[in-house]
KOLSE-836472 format. One line per field, with one value per atom (N, C-alpha, C): residue in three letters; chain; atom name; x, y, z negated. Coordinates in nm, 4 decimals. Example, Ala and Ser with C-alpha at 12.3 -4.5 7.8 and 13.67 -1.06 7.14 Angstrom:
% residues 2
type: (ALA|ALA|ALA|SER|SER|SER)
mol: (A|A|A|A|A|A)
atom: (N|CA|C|N|CA|C)
X: (1.3190|1.2300|1.3200|1.2850|1.3670|1.2900)
Y: (-0.5690|-0.4500|-0.3300|-0.2250|-0.1060|0.0030)
Z: (-0.7800|-0.7800|-0.7800|-0.7080|-0.7140|-0.7870)
This chain:
% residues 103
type: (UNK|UNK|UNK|UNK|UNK|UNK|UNK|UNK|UNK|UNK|UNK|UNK|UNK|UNK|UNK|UNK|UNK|UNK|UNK|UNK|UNK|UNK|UNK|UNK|UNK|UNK|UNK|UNK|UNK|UNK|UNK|UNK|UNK|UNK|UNK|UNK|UNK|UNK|UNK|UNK|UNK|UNK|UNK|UNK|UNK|UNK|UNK|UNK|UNK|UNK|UNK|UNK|UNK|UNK|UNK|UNK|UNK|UNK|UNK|UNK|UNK|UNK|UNK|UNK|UNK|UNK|UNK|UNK|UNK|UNK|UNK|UNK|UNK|UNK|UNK|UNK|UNK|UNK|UNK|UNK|UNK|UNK|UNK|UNK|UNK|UNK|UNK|UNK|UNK|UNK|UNK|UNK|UNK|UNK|UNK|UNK|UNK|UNK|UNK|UNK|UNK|UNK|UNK|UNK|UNK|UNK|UNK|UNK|UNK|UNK|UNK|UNK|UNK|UNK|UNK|UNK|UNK|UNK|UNK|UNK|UNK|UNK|UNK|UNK|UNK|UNK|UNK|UNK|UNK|UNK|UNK|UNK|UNK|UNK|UNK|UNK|UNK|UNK|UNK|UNK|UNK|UNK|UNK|UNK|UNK|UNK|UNK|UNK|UNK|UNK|UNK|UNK|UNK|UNK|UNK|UNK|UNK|UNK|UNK|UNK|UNK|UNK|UNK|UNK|UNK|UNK|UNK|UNK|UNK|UNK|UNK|UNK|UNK|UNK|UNK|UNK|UNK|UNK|UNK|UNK|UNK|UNK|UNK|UNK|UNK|UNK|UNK|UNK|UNK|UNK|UNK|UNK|UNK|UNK|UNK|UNK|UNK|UNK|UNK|UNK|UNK|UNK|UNK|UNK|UNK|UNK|UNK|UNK|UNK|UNK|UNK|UNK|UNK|UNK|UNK|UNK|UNK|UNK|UNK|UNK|UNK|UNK|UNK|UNK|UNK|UNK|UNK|UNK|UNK|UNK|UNK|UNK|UNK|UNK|UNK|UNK|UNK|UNK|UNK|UNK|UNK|UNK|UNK|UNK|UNK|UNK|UNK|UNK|UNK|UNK|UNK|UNK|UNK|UNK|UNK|UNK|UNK|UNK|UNK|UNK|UNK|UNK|UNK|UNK|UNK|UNK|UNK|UNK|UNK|UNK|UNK|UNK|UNK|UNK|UNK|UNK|UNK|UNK|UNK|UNK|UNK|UNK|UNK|UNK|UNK|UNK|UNK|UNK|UNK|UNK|UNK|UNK|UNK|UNK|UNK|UNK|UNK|UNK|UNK|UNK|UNK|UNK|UNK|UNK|UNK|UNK|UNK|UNK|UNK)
mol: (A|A|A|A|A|A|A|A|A|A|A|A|A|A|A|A|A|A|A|A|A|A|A|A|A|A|A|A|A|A|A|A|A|A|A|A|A|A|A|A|A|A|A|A|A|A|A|A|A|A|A|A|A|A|A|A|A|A|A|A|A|A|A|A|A|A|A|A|A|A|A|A|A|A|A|A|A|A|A|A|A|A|A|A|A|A|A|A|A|A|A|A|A|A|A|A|A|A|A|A|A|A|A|A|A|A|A|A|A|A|A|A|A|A|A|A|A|A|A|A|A|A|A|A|A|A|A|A|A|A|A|A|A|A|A|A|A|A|A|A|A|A|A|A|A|A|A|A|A|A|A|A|A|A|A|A|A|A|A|A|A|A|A|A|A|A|A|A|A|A|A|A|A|A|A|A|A|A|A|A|A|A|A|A|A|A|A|A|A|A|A|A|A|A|A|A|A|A|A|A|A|A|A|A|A|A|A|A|A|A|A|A|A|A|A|A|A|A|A|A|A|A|A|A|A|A|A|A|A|A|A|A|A|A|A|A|A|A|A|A|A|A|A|A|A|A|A|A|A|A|A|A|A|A|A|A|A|A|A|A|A|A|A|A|A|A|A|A|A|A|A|A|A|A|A|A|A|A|A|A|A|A|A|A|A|A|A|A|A|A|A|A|A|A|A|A|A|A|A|A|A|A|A|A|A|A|A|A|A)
atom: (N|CA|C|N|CA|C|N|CA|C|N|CA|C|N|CA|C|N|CA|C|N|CA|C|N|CA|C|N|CA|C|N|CA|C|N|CA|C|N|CA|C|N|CA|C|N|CA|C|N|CA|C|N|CA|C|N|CA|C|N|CA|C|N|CA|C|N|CA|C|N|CA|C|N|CA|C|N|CA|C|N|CA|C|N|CA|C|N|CA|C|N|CA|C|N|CA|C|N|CA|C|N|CA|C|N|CA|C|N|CA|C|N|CA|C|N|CA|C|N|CA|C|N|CA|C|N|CA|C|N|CA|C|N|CA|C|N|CA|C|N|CA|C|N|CA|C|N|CA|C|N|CA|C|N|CA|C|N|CA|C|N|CA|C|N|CA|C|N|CA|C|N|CA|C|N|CA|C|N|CA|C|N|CA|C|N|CA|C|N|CA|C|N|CA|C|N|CA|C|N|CA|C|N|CA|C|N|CA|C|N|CA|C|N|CA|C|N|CA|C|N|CA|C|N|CA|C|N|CA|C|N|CA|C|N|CA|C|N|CA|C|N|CA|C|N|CA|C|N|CA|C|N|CA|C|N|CA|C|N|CA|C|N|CA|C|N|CA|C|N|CA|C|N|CA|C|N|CA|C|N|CA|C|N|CA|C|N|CA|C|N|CA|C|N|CA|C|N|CA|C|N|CA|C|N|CA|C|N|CA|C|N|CA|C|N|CA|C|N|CA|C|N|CA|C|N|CA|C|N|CA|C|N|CA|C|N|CA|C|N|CA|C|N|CA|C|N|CA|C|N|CA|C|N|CA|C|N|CA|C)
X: (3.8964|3.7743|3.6902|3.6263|3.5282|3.3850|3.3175|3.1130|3.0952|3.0514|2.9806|2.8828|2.7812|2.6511|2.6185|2.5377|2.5583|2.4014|2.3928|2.2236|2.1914|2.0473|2.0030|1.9047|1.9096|1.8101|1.7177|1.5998|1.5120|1.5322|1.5700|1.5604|1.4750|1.3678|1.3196|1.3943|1.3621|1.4044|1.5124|1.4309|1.5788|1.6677|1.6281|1.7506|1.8554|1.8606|1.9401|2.1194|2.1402|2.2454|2.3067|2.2009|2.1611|2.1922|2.1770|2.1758|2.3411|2.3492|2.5187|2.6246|2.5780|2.7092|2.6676|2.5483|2.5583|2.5875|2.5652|2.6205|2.7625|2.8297|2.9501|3.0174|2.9419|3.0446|2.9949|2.8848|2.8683|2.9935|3.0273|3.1099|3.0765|3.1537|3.1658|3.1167|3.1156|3.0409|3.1631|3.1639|3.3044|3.2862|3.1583|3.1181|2.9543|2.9608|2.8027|2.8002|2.7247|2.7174|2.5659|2.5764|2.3813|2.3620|2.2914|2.2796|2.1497|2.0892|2.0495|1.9104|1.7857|1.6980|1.6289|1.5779|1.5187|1.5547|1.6647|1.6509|1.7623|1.7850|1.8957|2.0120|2.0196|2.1544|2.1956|2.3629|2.3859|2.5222|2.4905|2.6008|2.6423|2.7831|2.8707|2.9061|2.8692|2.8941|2.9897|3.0781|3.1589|3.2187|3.2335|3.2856|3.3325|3.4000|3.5274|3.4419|3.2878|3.2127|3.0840|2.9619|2.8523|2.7686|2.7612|2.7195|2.7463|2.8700|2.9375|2.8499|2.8557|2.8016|2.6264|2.5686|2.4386|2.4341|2.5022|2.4965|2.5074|2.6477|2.6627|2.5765|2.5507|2.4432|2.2718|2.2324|2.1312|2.1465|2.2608|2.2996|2.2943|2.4008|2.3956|2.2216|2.1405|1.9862|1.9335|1.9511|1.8563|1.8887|2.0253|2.0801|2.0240|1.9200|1.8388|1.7330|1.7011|1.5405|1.4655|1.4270|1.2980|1.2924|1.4722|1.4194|1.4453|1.3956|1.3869|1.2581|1.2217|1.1333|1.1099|1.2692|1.2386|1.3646|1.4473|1.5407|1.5442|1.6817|1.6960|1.8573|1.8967|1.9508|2.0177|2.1323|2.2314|2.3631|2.3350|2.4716|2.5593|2.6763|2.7852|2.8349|2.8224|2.8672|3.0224|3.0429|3.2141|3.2584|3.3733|3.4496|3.3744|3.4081|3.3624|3.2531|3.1455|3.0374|3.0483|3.0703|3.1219|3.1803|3.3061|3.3162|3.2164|3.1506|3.0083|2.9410|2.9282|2.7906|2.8679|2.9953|3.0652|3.0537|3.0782|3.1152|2.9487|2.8423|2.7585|2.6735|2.6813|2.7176|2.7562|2.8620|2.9836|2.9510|2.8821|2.8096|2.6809|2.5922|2.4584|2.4584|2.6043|2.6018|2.6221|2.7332|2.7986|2.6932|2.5639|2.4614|2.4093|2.3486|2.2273|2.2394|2.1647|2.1648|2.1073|2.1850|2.1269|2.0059|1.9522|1.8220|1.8327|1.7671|1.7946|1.6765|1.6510|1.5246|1.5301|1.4793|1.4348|1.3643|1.3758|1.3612|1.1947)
Y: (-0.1588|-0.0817|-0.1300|-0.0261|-0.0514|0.0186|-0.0751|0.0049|0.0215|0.1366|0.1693|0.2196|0.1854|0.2564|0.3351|0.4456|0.5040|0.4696|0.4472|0.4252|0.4801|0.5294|0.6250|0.5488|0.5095|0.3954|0.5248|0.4896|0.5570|0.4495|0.4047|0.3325|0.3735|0.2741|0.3048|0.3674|0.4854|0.5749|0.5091|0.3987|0.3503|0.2618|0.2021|0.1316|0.1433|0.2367|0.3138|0.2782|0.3033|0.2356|0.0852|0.0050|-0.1220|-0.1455|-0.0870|-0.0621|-0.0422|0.0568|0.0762|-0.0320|-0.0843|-0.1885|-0.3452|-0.3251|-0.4485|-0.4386|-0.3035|-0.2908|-0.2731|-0.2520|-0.2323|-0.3621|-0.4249|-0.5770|-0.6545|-0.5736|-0.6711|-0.6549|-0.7559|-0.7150|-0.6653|-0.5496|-0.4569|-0.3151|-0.3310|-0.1693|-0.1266|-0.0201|0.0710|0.1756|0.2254|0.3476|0.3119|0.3659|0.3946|0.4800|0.5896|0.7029|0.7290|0.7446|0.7580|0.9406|1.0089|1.1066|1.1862|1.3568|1.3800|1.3730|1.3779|1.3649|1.2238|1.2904|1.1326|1.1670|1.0804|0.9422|0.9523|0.8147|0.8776|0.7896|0.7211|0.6365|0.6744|0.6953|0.6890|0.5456|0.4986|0.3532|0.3763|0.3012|0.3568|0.1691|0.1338|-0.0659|-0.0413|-0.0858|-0.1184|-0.2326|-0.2722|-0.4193|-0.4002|-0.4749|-0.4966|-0.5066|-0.5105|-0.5092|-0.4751|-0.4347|-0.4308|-0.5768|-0.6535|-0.7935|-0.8191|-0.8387|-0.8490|-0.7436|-0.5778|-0.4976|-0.5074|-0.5650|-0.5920|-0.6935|-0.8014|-0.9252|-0.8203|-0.7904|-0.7121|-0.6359|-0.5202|-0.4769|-0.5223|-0.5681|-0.6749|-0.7492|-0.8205|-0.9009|-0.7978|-0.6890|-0.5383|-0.5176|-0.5091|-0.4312|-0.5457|-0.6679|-0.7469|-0.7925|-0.7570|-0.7907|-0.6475|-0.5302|-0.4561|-0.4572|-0.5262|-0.5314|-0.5077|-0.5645|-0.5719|-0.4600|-0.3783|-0.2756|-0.1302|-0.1266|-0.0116|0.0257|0.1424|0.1801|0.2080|0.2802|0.3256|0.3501|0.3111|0.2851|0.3927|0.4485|0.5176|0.4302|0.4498|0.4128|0.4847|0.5391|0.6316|0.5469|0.4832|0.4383|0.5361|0.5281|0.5864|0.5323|0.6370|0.6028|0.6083|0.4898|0.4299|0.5395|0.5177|0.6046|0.5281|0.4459|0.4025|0.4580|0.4492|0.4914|0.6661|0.7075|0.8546|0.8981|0.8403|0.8712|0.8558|0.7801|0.7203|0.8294|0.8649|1.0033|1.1398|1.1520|1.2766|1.2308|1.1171|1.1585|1.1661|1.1279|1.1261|1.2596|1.3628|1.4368|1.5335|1.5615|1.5760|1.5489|1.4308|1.4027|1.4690|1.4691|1.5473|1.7028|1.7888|1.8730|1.9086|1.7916|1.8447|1.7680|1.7063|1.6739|1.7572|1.8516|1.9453|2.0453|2.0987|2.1340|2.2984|2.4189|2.5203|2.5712|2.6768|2.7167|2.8644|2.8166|2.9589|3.0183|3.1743|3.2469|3.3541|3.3304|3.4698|3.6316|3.7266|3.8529|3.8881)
Z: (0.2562|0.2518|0.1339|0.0851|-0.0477|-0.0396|-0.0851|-0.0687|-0.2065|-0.1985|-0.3531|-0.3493|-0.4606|-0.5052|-0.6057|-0.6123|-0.7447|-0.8078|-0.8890|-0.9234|-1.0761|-1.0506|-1.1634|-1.1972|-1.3364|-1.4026|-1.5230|-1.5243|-1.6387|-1.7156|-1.8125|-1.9505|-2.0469|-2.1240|-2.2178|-2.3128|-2.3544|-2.4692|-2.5724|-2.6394|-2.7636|-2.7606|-2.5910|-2.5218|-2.4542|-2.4450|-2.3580|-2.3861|-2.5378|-2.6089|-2.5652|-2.5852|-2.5280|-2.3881|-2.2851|-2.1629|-2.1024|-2.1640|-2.1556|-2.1920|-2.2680|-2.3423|-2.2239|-2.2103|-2.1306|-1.9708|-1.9326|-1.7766|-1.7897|-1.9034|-1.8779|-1.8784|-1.8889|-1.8930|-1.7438|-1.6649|-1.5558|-1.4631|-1.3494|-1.2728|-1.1754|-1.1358|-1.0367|-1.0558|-1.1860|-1.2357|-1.2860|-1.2420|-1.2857|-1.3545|-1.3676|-1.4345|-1.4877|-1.6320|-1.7173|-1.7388|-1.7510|-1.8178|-1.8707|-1.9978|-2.0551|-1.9847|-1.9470|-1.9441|-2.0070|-1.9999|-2.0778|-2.0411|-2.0499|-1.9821|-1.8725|-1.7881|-1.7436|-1.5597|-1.4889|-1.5599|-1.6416|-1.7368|-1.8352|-1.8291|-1.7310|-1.7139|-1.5426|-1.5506|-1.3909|-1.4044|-1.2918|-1.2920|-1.1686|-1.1359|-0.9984|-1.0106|-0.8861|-0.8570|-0.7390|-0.7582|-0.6402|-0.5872|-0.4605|-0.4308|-0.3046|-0.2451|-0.1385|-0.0063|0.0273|0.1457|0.1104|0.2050|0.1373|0.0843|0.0746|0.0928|-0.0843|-0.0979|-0.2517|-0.3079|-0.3000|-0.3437|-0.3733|-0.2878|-0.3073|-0.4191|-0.4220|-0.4995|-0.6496|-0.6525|-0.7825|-0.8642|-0.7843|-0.7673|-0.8175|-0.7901|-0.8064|-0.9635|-0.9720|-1.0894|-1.2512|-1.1953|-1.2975|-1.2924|-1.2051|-1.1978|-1.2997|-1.2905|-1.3399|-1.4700|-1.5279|-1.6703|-1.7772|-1.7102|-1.7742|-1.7490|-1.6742|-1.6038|-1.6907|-1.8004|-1.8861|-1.9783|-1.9524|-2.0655|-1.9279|-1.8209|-1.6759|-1.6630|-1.6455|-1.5913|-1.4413|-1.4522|-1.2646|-1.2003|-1.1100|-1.0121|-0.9165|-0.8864|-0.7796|-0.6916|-0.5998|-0.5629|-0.4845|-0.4687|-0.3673|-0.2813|-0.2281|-0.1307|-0.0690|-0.0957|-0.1024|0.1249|0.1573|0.3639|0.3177|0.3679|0.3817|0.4957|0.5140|0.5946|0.7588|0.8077|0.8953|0.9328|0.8459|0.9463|0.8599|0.8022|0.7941|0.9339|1.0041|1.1265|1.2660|1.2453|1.3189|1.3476|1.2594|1.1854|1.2963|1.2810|1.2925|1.4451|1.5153|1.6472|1.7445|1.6133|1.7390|1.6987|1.5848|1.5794|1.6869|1.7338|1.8380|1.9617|1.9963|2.1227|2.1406|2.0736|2.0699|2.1018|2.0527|2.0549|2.2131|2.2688|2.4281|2.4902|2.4500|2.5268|2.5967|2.4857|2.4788|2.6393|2.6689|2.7659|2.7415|2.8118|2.7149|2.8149|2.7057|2.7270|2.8381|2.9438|3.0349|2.9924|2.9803|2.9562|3.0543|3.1489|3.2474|3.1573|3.2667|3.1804|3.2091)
């Protein structure tokens, strides 16, 4: 099993260049991409549990820190709790109790 994050960094305007070459060398980043507009970087961190992934994570956030404006953050639901989601889901539905309406 693997946790990944996808995160959208605003970079100051003429760093952005700058930004890329150095997340690509952190570990556990598997993907940089500058994009067009703001924000203008998307990065994909991945690691073997969430725990590692935070560390990584964190280490990649702070090797641009001084040249970020603003952070978004998207966690990627592992299969595990993807199935989690679906069965309670599934339960809520055969909970519900239906609605009688007299005439």
């Amino acid at each position: 099993m693997s946790a990944r994050v996808y995160i959208l960094l605003d970079i100051k305007k003429r760093e952005v260049s700058q930004a890329v070459q150095t997340l690509q060398d952190e570990d556990g980043v598997k993907t940089v991409e500058a994009l067009e507009g703001s924000p203008n970087i998307l990065m994909m961190v991945q690691a073997r549990n969430r725990t590692s992934l935070a560390n990584l994570a964190n280490h990649a956030l702070a090797s641009v820190e001084a040249i970020t404006e603003s952070v978004q953050l998207l966690p990627v639901l592992n299969k595990n709790n993807t199935r989690l989601l679906n069965e309670n889901d599934n339960g809520k539905r055969q909970n519900k109790m239906p609605i009688l309406r007299g005439k």
